[in-house]
C-alpha positions in Angstrom: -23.9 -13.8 4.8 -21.4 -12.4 2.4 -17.8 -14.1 2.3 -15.2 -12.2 4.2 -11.6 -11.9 3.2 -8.4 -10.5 5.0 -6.5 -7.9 4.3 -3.4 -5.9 5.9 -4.7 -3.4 8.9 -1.7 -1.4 7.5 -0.2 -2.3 4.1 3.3 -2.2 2.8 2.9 -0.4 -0.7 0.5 1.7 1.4 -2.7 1.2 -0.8 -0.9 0.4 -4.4 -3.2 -2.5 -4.9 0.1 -4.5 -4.3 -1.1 -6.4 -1.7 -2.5 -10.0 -2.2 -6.0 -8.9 -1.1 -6.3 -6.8 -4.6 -6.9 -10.0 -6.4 -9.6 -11.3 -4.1 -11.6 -8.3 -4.6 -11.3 -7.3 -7.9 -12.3 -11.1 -8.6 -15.2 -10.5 -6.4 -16.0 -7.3 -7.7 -16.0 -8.6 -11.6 -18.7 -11.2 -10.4 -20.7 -8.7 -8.4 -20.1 -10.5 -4.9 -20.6 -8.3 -2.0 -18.4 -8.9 0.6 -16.8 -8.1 4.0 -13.4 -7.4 5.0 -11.4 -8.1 8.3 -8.3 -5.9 8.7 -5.7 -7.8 10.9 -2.1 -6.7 12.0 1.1 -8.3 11.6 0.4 -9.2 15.1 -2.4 -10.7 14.5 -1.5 -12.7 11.3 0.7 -14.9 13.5 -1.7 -15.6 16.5 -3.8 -19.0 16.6 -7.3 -17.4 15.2 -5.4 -16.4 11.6 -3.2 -19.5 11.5 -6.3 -21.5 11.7 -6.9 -20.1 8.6 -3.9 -19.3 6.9 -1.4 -21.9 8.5 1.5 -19.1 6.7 0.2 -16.4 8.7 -0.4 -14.4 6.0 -3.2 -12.2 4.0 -5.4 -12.6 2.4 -8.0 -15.6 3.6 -11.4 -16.4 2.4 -14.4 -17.0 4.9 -17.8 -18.1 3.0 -19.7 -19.8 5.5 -18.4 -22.9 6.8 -15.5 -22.7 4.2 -12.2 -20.9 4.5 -9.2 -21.0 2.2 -6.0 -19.4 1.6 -3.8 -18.6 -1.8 -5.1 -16.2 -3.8 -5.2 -18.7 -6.7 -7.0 -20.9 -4.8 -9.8 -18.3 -3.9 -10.1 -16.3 -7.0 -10.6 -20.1 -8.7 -13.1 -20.8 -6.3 -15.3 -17.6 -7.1 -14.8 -17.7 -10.7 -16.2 -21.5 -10.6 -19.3 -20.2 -8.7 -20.5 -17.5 -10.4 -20.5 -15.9 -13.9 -17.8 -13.7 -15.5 -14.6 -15.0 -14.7 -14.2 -18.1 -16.9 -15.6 -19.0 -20.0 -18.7 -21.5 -21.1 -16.5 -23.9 -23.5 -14.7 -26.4 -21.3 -11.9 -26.2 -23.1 -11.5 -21.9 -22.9 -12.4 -22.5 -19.2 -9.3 -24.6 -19.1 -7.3 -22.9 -20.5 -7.9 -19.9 -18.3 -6.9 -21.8 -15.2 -4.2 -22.5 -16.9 -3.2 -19.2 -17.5 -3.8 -18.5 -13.8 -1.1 -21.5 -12.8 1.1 -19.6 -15.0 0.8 -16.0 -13.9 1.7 -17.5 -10.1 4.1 -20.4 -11.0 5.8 -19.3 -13.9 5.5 -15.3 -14.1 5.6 -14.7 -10.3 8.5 -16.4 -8.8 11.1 -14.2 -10.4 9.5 -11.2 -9.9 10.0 -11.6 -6.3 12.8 -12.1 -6.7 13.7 -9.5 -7.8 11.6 -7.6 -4.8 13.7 -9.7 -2.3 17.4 -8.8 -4.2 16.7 -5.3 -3.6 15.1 -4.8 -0.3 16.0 -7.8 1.2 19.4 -8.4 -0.3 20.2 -5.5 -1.2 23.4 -4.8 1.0 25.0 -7.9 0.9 28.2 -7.9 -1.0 26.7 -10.1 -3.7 24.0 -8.2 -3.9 25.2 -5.8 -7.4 26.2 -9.4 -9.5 23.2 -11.3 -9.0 20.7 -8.7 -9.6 21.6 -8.5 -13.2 20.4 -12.3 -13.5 17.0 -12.0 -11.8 16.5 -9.0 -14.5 17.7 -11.5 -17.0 15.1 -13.9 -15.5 12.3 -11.9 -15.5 13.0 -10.6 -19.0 13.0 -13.9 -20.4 9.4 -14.7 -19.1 8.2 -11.5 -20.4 9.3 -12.1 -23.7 7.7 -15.3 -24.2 4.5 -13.4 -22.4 4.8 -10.9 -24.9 4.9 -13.1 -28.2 2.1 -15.4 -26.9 0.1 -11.9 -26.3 0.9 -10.4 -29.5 -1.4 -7.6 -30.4 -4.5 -9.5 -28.4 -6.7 -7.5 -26.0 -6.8 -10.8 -23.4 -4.3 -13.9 -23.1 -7.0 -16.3 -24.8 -10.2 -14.2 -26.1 -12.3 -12.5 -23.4 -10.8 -11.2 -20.1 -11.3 -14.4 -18.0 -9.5 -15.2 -14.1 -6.4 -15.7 -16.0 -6.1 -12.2 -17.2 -6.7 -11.1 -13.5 -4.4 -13.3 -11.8 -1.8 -12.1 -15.0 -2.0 -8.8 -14.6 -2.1 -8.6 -10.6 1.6 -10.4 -10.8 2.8 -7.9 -13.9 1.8 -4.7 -11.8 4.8 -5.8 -9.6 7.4 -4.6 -12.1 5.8 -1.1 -12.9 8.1 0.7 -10.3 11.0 -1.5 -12.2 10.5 -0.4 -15.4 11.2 -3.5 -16.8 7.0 -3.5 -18.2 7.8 -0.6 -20.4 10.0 -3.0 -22.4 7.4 -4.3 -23.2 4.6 -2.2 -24.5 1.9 -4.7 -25.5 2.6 -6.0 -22.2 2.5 -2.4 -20.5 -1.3 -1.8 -22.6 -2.2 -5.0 -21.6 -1.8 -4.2 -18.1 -3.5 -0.8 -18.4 -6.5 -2.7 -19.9 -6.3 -4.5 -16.8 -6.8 -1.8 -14.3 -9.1 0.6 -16.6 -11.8 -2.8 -15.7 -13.8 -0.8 -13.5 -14.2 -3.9 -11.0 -10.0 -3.5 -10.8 -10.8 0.2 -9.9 -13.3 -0.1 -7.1 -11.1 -2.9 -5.8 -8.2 -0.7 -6.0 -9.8 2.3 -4.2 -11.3 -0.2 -1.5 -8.0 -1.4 -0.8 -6.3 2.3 -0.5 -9.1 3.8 1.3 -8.1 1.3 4.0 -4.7 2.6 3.9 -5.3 6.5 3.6 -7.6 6.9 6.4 
């Protein structure tokens, strides 16, 4: 049986490959995995059957036989360390792309939403107009020291490995910001990212569920 993931029955970007889910199946697709998908509702996410799986209530989750898991780093690590294409064959370039995958969702992440929660969640409190300067600030400071490591480099450390993925999943957070086209090694490097065509039939899979 093929593993089956989670997604949103309805997500919030409406199909912008925003949603968490993206990552699981463009990992899976990059690795040629065939796989099923289970659409739940908000409703659903926060019943007993889902928070068996995901004790957050939230998307997406990863069946494959008697296993399930949640985090999105936790699953895309888990395919890449079971099949080909996601992580190099020197154990020290396999390192370091898992590295890299700790970093695009500890370090890179956390102040981009942020930033997501100071304007749509925050965004009419009366403190609202002083601190979003200083998330910007925040966010601009990590992708500074993302764009010097990068450089004029295709991938973060030779090939495209799970730490690319997971990288340029969190970075397509900011392209309705702006902020990204500070940045234009980063903004190319992104682009690489979803010209893979394993991003694009990820992509489409994801907003066919939301356009039908």
């Amino acid at each position: 049986m093929p593993p089956i993931i989670t997604a949103f029955e309805r997500s919030p970007d409406g199909g912008k490959g925003l949603a968490r889910d993206t990552r699981v199946r463009w990992a899976l697709e990059e690795v040629g995995q065939p796989y099923e998908v289970r659409l739940v509702s908000f409703q659903a996410m926060k019943q007993s059957a889902h928070l068996a799986l995901h004790p957050f209530g939230q998307i997406p989750t990863f069946e494959d036989g008697d296993l399930g898991l949640f985090e999105t780093g936790s699953i895309v690590l888990y395919i890449a360390e079971r099949h080909a294409g996601l992580l190099p064959d020197d154990a020290n370039a396999r390192a370091r792309a898992i590295s890299w995958m700790f970093a695009a969702v500890n370090t890179v992440e956390p102040p981009i939403l942020e930033l997501v929660t100071a304007r749509i969640l925050e965004g009419d409190k009366p403190w609202s107009k002083e601190r979003l300067p200083l998330v910007m600030d925040r966010i601009r400071d990590r992708l500074r020291q993302l764009s010097s490591r990068l450089g004029d480099a295709d991938w973060l450390d030779g090939q495209f490995s799970a730490g690319d993925l997971m990288m340029v999943s969190v970075l397509l957070r900011l392209r309705a910001s702006g902020i990204l086209d500070e940045y234009p090694n980063l903004s190319a490097y992104v682009a690489r990212g979803e010209a893979r065509p394993a991003y694009q039939r990820a992509f489409a899979a994801q907003l066919a569920v939301n356009t039908r």
